[in-house]
N, C-alpha and C positions, 0 to 999 in steps of 0.2 A: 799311443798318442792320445787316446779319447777313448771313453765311452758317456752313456746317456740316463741322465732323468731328467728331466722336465717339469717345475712345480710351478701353478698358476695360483697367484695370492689377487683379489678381487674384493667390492664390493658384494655384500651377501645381501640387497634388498629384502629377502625373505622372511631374513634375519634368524632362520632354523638350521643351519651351519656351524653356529662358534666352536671354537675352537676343534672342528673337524676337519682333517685333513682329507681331498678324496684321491685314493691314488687308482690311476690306470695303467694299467698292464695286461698283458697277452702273452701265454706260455708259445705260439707261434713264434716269436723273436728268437726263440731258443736256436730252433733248426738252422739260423745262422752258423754255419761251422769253418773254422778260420783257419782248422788244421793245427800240424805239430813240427817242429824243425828247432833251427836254433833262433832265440828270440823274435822275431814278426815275419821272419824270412821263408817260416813254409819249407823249410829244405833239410834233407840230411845230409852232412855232409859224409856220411861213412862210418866215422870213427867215435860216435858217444854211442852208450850204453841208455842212457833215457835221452829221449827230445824234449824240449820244452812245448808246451800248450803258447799259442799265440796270446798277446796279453791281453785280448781283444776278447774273452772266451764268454759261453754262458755259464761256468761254472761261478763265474764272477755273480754273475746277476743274480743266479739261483741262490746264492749267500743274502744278496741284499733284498731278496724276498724272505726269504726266513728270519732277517734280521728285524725287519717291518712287521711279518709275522705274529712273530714270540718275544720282540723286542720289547721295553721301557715305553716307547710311544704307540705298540698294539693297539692301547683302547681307544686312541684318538683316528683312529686310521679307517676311511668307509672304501672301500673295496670297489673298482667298476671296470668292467672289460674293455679293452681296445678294437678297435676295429679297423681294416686296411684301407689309407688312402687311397682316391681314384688318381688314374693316370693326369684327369685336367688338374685337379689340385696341386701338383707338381709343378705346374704348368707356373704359379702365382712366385715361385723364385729361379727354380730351373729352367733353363732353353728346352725348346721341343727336340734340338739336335742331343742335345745329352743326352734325355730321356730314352729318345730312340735307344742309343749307344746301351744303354742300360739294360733296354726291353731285349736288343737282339744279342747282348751277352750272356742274359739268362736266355734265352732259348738256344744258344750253343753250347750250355751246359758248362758258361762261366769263363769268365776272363780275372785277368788279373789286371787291375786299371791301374797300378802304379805301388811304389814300394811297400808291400807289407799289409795291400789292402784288394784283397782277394773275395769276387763275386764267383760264389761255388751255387751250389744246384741246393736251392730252399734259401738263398740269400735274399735273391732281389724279395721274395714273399716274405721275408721278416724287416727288408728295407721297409717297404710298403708298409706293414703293420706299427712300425716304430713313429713313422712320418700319421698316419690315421690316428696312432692313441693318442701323441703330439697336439694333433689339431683337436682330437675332442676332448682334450684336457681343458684347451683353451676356449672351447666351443661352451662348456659346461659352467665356466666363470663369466662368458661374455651374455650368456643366456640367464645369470643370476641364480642360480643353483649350488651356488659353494663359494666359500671366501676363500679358501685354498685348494688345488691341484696339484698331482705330483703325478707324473707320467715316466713308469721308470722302462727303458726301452731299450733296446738295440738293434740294428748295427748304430754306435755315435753318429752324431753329426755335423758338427759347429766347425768341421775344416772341410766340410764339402763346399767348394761354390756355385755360383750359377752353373758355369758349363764343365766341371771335371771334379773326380773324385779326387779324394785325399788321408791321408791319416788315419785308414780304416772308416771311412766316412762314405757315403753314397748319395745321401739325403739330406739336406739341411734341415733337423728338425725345429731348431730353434726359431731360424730363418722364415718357416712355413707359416708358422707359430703367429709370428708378428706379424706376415705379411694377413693374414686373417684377419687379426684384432684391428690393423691399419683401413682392412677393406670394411668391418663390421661399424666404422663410426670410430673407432678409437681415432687422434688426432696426431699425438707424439707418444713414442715409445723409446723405454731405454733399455738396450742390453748390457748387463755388465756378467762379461765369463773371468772364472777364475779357474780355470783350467790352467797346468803347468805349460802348456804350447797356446799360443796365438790362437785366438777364433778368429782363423785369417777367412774363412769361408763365410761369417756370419759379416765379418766388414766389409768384405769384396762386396757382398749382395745388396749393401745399402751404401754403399763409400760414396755416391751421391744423391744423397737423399736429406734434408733438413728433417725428416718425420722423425727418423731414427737416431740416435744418438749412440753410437756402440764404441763399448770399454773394455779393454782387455788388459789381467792380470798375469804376465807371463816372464818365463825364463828367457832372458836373453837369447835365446839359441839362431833369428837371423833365418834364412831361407833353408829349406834341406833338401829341392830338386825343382823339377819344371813341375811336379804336382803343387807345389807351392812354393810359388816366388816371391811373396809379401814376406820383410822381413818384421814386423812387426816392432818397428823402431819410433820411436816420439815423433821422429819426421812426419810419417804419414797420418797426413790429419785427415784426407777427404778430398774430393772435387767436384768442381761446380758448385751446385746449391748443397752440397754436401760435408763442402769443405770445415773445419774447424767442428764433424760431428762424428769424427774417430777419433778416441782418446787412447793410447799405450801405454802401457805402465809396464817397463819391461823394468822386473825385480832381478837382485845378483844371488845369485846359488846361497843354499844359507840363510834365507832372508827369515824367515819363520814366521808363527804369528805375530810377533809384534813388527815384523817387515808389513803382511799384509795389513795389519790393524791401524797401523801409520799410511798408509798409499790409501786406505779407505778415507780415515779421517780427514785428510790433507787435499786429496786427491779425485777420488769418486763422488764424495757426500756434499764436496761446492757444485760439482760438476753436474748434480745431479737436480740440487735445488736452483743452480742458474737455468738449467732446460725445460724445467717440470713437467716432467713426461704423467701422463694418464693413465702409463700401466710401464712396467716392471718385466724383462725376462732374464732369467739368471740362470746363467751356465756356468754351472757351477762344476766343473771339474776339479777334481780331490785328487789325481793324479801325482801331486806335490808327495802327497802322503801313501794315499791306497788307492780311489775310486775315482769315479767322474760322474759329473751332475748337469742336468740342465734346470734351470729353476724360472718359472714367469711368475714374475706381480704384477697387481695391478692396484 
């Protein structure tokens, strides 16, 4: 369903940044382990000779570090450690009742909070770590120290909501992200995820808010259980003073880039210069294709 990076594009005051990219990350994340069955289900049924790895894994990640590495954009790339969110920082999109829910199923040595999305023993501590490098991706641009961030993390998070997990989600990273930049002086912010599912977790958390303005590029696909009700349809626009500042763009199977390149131009880029937001976060899931991304500008 998801996983996570997180890029923060900023003002560089400094003006000793250009074109440097700084990414944050923490080998911690890894120790998330999501298990092996048939596709996200955690189970064997009996009768295969291999299981599949959940598709949530860190072997994923550990590719997209080596890709960042020894890839094409190496030289442009400054290196910097994540560090784990505290419990009150949580506090600024999640309920104190979820959080609990979280803390006392890691100290029973993990629960399963709903389809396909399983808190095991070194979970909730790569949650924490993912939601930490998150906020000091964005800590680091709001402090004027880089014109771009990239916080590559996991466990995902942009279908967590306030009060329940989701889609392998525990923590809204994106979510944390903005609620930061909102409390730091920023005024309006805009999210727009292209992730192949709904950031129904990143809408739910601002669906009344005029600060935020959130857009979502996704597969029809409609609700998939009581973890997530939002069908992610053009209907839902918002409420209250919220209203008319969720945007959906549910694309048909197929649609490709020139699907997404027309919904940008037509769709996101008026939507984006009628709001003018102050900063930029983009969740960027590649799931369409391979990967999933979170990405912030500002």
């Amino acid at each position: 369903m998801s996983s996570s990076e997180t890029i923060v594009s900023g003002e560089d005051p400094k003006g000793d940044g250009e074109g440097i990219i700084h990414v944050f990350w923490e080998e911690g994340m890894l120790k998330h382990e999501t298990g092996r069955g048939v596709f996200d289900t955690g189970t064997d049924p009996g009768f295969l000779d291999v299981l599949e790895n959940h598709p949530e894994n860190s072997d994923r990640v550990k590719n997209m570090v080596s890709i960042l590495k020894r890839g094409p954009i190496a030289p442009f790339l400054s290196w910097h450690q994540g560090t784990p969110a505290l419990l009150s920082q949580l506090l600024s999109f999640h309920t104190q009742e979820y959080i609990n829910e979280l803390v006392e199923a890691d100290k029973s040595e993990g629960k399963i909070m709903c389809a396909g999305t399983f808190l095991n023993p070194g979970s909730w501590d790569a949650a924490l770590l993912a939601a930490g490098t998150t906020l000091s991706a964005m800590k680091h641009i709001l402090d004027g120290n880089g014109k771009i961030t990239y916080a590559l993390v996991r466990p995902p998070g942009h279908h967590a909501q306030p009060t329940r997990a989701d889609g392998y989600c525990f923590l809204n990273n994106a979510g944390l992200a903005v609620e930061l930049a909102l409390t730091s002086g920023v005024n309006r912010v805009a999210v727009i995820d292209i992730d192949v599912h709904y950031g129904n977790g990143t809408a739910e958390g601002f669906y009344r808010s005029d600060r935020v303005l959130t857009i979502s590029l996704h597969m029809n696909h409609g609700s998939w259980g009581p973890s997530h009700p939002q069908n992610g349809t053009v209907d839902e626009l918002g409420e209250g003073e919220g209203f008319g500042y969720n945007l959906n763009i549910p694309l048909p199977n197929g649609s490709g880039d020139r699907g997404y390149a027309h919904a940008m131009t037509e769709l996101v880029v008026p939507a984006i210069q009628k709001f003018e937001p102050e900063m930029m976060v983009l969740v960027v899931g590649q799931d369409s294709s391979a990967v999933v991304v979170v990405v912030v500008l500002v």
